[in-house]
N, C-alpha and C positions, 0 to 999 in steps of 0.2 A: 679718447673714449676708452673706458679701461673692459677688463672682461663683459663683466656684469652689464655694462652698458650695450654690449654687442650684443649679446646673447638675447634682449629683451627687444632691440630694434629687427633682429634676427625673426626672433619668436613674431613678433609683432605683423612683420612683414609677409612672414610665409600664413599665419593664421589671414591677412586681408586679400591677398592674393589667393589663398583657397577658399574663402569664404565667398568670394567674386566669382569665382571658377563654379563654384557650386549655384549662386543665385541668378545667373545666366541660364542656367541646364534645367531649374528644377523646374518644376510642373506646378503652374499656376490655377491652375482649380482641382477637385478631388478627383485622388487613382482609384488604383484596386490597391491589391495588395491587404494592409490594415490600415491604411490612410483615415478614410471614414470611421471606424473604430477609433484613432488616437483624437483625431477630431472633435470629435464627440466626448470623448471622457475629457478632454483636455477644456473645455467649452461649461460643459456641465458639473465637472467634478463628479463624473464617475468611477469605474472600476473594470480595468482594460479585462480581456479573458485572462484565465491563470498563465503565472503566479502573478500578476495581478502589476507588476512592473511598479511599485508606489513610489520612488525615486524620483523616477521620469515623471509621472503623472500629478507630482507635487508640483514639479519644476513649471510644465505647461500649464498647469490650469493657474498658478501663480502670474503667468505673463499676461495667457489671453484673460483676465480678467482687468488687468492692470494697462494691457496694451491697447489701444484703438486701430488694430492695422488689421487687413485683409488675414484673417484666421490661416487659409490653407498656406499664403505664405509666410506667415509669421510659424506654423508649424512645422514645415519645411525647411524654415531657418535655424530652428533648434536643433534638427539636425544637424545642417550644413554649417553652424558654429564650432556643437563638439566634434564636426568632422575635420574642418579648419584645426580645432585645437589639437587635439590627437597628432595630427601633421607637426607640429608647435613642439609637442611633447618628444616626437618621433627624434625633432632634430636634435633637440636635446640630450638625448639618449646614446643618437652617432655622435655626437660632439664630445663625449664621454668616451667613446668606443674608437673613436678615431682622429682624434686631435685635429680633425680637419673640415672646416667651413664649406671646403666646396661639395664634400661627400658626403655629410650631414645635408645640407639644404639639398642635395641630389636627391638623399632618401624621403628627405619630406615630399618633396616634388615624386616622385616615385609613388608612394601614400596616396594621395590625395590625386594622380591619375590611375590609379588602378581600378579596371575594369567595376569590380564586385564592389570594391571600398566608396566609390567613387556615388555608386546605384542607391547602396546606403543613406548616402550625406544628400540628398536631393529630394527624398520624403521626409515624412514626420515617421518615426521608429525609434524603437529603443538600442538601436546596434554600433551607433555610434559614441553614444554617451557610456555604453559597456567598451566600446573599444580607448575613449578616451583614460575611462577610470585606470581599464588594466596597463593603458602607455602609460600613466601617472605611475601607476605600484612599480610598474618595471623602472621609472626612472627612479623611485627612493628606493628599490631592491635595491639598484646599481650604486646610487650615494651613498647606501649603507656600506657598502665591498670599499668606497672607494676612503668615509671620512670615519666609519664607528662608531657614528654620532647614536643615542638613544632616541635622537629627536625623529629622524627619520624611519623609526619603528614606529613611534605614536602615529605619526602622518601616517604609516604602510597601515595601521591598524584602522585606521579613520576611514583609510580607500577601501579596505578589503568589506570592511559592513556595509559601505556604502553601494560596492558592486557588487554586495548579495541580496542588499534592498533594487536593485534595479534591474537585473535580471542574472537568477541564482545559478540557473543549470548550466549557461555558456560559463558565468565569471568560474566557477567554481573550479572548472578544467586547468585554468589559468597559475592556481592556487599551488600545485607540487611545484611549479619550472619554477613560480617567482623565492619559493621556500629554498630549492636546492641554489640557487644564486647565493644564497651568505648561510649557505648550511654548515659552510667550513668556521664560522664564527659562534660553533652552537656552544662553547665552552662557555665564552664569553656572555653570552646572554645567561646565562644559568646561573651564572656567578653574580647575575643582577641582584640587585635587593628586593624584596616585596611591594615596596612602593611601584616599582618600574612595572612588575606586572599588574598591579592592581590601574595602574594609569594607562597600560597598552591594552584588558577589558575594560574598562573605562570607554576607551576612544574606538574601541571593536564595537559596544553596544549601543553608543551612540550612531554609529552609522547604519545601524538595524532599525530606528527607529521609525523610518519611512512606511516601515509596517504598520503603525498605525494608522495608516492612511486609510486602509483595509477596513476598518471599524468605522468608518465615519459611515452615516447613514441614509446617503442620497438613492434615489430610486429614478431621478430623471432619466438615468442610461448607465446599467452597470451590467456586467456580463450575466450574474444570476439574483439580481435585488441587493440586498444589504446581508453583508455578514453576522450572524446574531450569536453564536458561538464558536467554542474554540474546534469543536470537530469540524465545523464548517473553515474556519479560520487556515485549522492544517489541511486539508481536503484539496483548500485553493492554493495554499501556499506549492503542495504537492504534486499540482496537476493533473489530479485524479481522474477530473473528466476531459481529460488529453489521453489518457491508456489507451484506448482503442486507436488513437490518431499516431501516437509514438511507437506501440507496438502492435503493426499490422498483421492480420490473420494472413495475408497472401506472399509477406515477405519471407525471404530464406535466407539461407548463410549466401547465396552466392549473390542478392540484394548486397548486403553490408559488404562482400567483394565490392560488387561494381561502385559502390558507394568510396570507398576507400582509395580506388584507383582514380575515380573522377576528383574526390576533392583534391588530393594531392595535384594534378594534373589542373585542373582548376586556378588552384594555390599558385602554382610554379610557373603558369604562363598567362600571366595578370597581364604583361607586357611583351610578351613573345618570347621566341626560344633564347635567344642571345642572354637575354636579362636569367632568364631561367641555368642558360650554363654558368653565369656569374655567381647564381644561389648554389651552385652546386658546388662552387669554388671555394665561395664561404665560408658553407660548412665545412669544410674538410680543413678551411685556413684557422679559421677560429678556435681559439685553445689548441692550437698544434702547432704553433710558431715559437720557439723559445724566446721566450724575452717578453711575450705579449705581440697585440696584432699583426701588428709591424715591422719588416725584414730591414727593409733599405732605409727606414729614417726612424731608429728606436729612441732616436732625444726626443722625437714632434709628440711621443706616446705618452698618456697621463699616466703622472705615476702613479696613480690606482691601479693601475692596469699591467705591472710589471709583474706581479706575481702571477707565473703560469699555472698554481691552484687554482687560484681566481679567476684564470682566464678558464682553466676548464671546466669549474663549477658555473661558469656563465654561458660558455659553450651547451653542459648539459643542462640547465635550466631551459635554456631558449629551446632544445632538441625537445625536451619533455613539451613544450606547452604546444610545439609546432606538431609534437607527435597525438597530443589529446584534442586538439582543434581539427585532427582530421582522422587519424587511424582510430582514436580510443570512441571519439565520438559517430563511427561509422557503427561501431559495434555496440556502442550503448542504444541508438536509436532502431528502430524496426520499420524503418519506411520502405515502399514498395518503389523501388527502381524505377521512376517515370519524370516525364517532363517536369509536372507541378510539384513531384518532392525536389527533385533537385534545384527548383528556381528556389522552394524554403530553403534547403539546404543550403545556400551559396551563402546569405545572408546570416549564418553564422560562422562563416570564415571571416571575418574581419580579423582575428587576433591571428590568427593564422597568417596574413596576407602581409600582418605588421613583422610577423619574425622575421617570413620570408626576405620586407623589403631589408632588416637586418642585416642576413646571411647575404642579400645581394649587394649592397655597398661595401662589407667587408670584403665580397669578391672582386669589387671593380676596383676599389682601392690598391688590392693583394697584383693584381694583374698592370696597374698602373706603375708600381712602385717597383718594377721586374724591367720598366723599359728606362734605357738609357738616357738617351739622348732628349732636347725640350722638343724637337721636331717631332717624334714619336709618340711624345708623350700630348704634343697637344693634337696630333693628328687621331689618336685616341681618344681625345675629349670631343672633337669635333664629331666623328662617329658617331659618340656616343647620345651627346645629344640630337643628332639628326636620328639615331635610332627610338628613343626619346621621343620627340617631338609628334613622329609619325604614330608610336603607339599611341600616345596623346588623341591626335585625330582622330584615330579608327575609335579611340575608346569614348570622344566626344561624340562619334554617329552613335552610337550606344547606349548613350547617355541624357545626350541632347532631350529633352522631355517638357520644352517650355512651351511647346504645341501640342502637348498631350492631353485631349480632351475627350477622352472613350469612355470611361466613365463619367463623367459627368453630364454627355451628351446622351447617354445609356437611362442614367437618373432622371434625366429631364424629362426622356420620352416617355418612360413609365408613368412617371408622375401627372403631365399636362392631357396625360391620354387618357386617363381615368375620368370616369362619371364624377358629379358630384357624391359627396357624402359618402366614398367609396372605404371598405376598407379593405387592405391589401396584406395577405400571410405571405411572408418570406422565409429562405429558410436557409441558404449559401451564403457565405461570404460576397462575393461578390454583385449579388440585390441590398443583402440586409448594411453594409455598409457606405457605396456611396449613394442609396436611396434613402438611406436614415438619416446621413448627414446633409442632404439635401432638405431633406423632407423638416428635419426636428430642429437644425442648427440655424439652418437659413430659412428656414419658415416658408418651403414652396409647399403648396397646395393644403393649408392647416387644418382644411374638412375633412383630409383623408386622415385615416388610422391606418396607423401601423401595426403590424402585429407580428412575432419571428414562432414560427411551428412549434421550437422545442421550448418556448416562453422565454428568452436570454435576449437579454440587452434591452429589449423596449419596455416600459413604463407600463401600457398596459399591456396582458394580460389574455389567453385562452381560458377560460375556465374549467376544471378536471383536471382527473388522473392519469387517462387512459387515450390513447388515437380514438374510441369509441365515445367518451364523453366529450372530445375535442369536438368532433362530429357533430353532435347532438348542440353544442354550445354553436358550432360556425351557421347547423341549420337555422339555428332561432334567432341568428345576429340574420343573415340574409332576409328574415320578412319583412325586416326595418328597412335596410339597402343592401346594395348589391358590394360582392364580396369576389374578391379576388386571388388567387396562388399565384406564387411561379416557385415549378418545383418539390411543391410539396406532394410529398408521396401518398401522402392518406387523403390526398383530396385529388382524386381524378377522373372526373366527370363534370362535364357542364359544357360552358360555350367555350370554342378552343381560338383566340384572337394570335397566339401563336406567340406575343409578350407575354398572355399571362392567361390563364382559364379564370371565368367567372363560374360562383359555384350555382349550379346549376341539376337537376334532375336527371337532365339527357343530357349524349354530348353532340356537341353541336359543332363546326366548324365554320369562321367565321373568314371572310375577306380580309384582305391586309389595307392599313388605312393610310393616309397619302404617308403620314410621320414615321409611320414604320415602313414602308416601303423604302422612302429615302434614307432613311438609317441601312435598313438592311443593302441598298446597292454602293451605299458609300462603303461600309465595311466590307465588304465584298473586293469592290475591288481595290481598298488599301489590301486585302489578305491577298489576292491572288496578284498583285503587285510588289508584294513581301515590303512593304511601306509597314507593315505592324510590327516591333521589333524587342521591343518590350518584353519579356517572358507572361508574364500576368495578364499580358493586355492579348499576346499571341492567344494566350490559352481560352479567352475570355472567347476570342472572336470566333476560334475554332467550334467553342462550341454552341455559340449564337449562331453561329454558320448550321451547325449541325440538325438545332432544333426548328430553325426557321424553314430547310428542306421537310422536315416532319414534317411540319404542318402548311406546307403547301401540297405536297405529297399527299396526305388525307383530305385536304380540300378539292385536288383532283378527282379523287374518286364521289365523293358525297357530292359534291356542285360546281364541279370546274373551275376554269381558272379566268381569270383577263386576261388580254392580251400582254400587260405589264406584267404579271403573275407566271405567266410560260415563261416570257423571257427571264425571268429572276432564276426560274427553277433551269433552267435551260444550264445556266452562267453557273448557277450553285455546282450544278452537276460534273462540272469541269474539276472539280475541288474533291478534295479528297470526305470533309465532312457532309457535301451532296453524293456523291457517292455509296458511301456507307450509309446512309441516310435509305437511298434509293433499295440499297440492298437489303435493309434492316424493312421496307415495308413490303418490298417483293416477296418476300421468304415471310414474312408473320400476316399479311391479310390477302384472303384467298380473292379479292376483287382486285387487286392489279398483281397482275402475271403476266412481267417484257418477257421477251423471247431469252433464252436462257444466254444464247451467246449475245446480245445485246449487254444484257449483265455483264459477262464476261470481258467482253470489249470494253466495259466502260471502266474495271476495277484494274484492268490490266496495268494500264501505267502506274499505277501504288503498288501493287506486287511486292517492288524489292524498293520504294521508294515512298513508303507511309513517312507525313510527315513531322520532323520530330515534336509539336506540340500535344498528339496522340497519345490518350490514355491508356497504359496497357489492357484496361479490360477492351477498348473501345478496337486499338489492335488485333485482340485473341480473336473477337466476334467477326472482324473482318475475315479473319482469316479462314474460321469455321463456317462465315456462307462460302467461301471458296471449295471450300471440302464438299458443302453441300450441293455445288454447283458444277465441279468440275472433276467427277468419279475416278479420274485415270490419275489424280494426282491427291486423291484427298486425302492418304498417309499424310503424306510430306505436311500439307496445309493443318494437316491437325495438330500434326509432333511442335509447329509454328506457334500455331495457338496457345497448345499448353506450356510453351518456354514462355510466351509473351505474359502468362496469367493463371499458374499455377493450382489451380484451387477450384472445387467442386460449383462455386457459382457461375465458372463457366463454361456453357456444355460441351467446346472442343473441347474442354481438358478431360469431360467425364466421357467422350467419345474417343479419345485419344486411348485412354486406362483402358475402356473396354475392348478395344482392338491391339491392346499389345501387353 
């Protein structure tokens, strides 16, 4: 079997074995997250939210049209392919870097269980197919250093359009490290003929072409209808109506601090500290070794790899991209330091997670090749894979998601509980997706209308300009049938079912019906059993927890409760979202007023122990009934609040200002 034949049964093997890895774990009907979203555009040939992903969106909607298989797994697998591949590319890359088989498929295997990398490859997302693209550039970055060839510029030029057709703002980070890697060859390229460059934009502009996708004119489900010019065109491409989402009114420099230390820290212990001192090893081994990688066995080294230029422009390449996937991109984004940014957050370290596993085989190799003896040196291998193995574990309870049915049993309940001929305004992420992929893809309940508040993604349509002529349009649709929110801020009044308000005149509070009942005590106690593990799903439940105490809470005071309804509220109250819940209706409606230190008793254990799925504002607020509740300490509870949520909409912080 000569090279080439290795390296393909290599590649081959590590792609089936993490593709196996991956179709075990995933999650067999719809998440949160944008699952529902990719579903959807992948289904109908829509148009995902900006910049609009058309790469990807060609690829899926090309399969499930073509495929007959179960959509949420067939989508999930596109993932868990380019995740596989990526792995494939990965090993390729160490086998360049390290003339060695064992430490190359270490790093694929490394890849492909990492925590974050891992959560990726098991839904339907765009993060994997941007991480396979830029493993591809990095390995013809690397062929270019290693053979000179012209050919592997056309191919880098082919990748680079094509991972700004599939998503621009992460690849783009990517773009300096993979340049400075053969930036020492810039003579040489310049000295090219015109043909060469007219053939490397050539193959740049074909891989831009996915933009067209954008222009095609479906309306079954696309984030704002059909593109019909270019202002609108760049608008999407830009992600205009992302500004307020990218750069938050409430974040500060010391957000993009916290942002910075998390990702790094994030990044570097994918696998635990051990793995994490081995990246540290790396870096410091890479490009500072003379001769290239390698100390103790400089014949095993490719000889691409001897020129210590080479090795440092490769060193500083990999340092750039590892330093824009986490420092540069801390500080271009404006998110507010909280659970739900940091679980988006994590999901664009994948490129990040690929240098690091780099910098970490070049450290286990550098620390392998230091020991003597074969007794040492496999008594180190053994180590190391039991160290290995174990992070494996922990990172499959993490991952494991082939019984993950929260959302879909969420959509179901919405859906089957609704009256006939209902129509139902959404307006979050997670209603508007997996109740639309339910609803429109798999055709449960076809009498109901859909409708999203701010008019995005669904087919039909609110009529007007304005929240007042939404109004006016939602009045005149309810004379026909009944009409339903969840969430929506300009509709609130009517019967209050606690899934969802029907619109209505008066507000009204209604009983919990047997279907939400058992929804709400199942969740309940997977949350207070910490069985939710999931970031998206955690957050989800936290604040289904939260709202569902609301509105048992109000239903106490207007018409009491059943027997089942105390105990719900009883169990909620244990929790930190029944808590705050209890506390948020004490202090804002003058018909229930517990005894102050009842309050007090009940908030106590959250104190120093809110937990981490908790929205900053949702902390600042807690904090501030604290202040208002317990006068010997309400500095302190205040100075609390306004760390937690900086910013005049919330009133510790304006209570906070005013007192100091």
């Amino acid at each position: 079997m000569n090279q080439q034949q290795k390296h393909l049964t290599a590649c081959v093997s590590i792609f089936c074995l993490g593709y196996l890895l991956y179709w075990l774990s995933m999650p067999r009907s719809v998440t949160f997250e944008d699952s529902g979203l990719f579903l959807q555009v992948c289904q109908f040939g829509g148009i995902a939210h900006p910049p609009g992903y058309p790469l990807f969106s060609i690829l899926c909607s090309s399969l499930f049209s073509s495929l007959p298989i179960n959509p949420v797994l067939l989508g999930n697998s596109i993932s868990a392919a380019f995740g596989a591949a990526t792995a494939s590319c990965i090993f390729l890359v160490l086998r360049q870097l390290t003339a060695n088989y064992l430490f190359a498929v270490l790093g694929a295997a490394l890849l492909l269980t990492s925590t974050t990398f891992w959560s990726q490859a098991i839904i339907i997302e765009v993060y994997t197919l941007n991480a396979f693209l830029t493993a591809l550039a990095l390995l013809l970055a690397i062929r270019f250093q290693q053979l000179k060839t012209t050919a592997s510029l056309y191919y880098l030029a082919l990748i680079l359009g094509l991972g700004l057709a599939n998503h621009w703002p992460l690849f783009i980070l990517s773009i300096p490290g993979l340049v400075l890697i053969f930036a020492l060859h810039w003579k040489q390229l310049l000295n090219q003929p015109t043909k060469f460059f007219a053939i490397l934009a050539g193959c740049f502009i074909a891989g831009l072409t996915p933009y067209l996708w954008l222009l095609q004119t479906t309306t079954e489900f696309s984030y704002s209808g059909p593109i019909n010019n270019l202002q609108a065109f760049l608008a999407y491409i830009r992600r205009d109506s992302f500004a307020a989402v990218d750069q938050q009114d409430v974040a500060d420099s010391l957000d993009k601090l916290r942002f910075m230390t998390w990702s790094v820290k994030t990044v570097f212990f994918q696998h635990g500290p051990i793995f994490c001192l081995f990246a540290i090893i790396g870096i410091f081994r890479i490009g500072l070794i003379k001769g290239g990688l390698i100390k103790a066995e400089p014949a095993r080294c490719s000889q691409a790899m001897k020129s210590q230029q080479e090795m440092l422009s490769l060193a500083s390449g990999l340092g750039v991209i590892l330093f824009c996937h986490t420092i540069l991109l801390s500080l271009l984004l404006g998110f507010d330091y909280d659970y739900l940014y940091q679980a988006v957050f994590s999901s664009y370290l994948l490129i990040a997670i690929i240098v690091f596993i780099i910098f970490t085989v070049t450290g286990i190799q550098s620390c392998y090749q230091q020991l003597q003896t074969t007794i040492t040196r496999r008594l180190f291998l053994t180590c190391l894979f039991g160290l290995g193995s174990w992070s494996c574990m922990l990172n499959w309870q993490q991952n494991n998601r082939a019984n993950d049915t929260l959302a879909f049993d969420y959509a179901n309940l919405i859906l089957t509980s609704l009256p006939k001929k209902s129509a139902l305004i959404v307006s979050s992420d997670s209603q508007t997706f997996p109740i639309g992929y339910r609803h429109k893809a798999r055709n449960i309940r076809p009498d109901v209308t859909l409708l999203h508040a701010k008019n995005l993604f669904f087919e039909t349509k609110i009529v007007g300009q304005n929240m007042l002529e939404f109004k006016k349009f939602v009045d005149k649709l309810a004379i026909d049938r009944p009409v339903f929110s969840i969430g929506v801020n300009w509709l609130e009044t009517g019967k209050q079912y606690g899934l969802y308000l029907q619109h209505q005149p008066n507000i009204e509070y209604k009983s919990l019906n047997k279907q939400y009942r058992d929804f709400l005590g199942l969740s309940l106690a997977q949350y207070t059993q910490g069985k939710i593990i999931q970031p998206h799903d955690l957050y989800f439940t936290h604040q289904f927890l939260y709202a569902a105490s609301l509105h048992l809470l109000q239903l106490s005071i207007v018409s009491g409760l059943s027997d089942e309804e105390i105990e719900l509220i009883s169990q909620l109250q244990y929790t930190f979202p029944g808590t705050f819940a209890t506390l948020s209706v004490a202090l804002g409606n003058p018909r229930f007023r517990p005894k102050v230190q009842l309050l007090l008793s009940m908030a106590t254990p959250f104190i120093d122990n809110i937990p981490d799925e908790t929205p900053n504002y949702e902390a600042a607020l807690f904090y501030y009934y604290l202040a208002l509740l317990d006068a010997a300490n309400q500095n302190s509870y205040l100075a609390i609040s306004a760390g937690y949520f900086p910013h005049n909409k919330n009133p510790g912080y304006a209570a906070w200002q005013k007192l100091n």
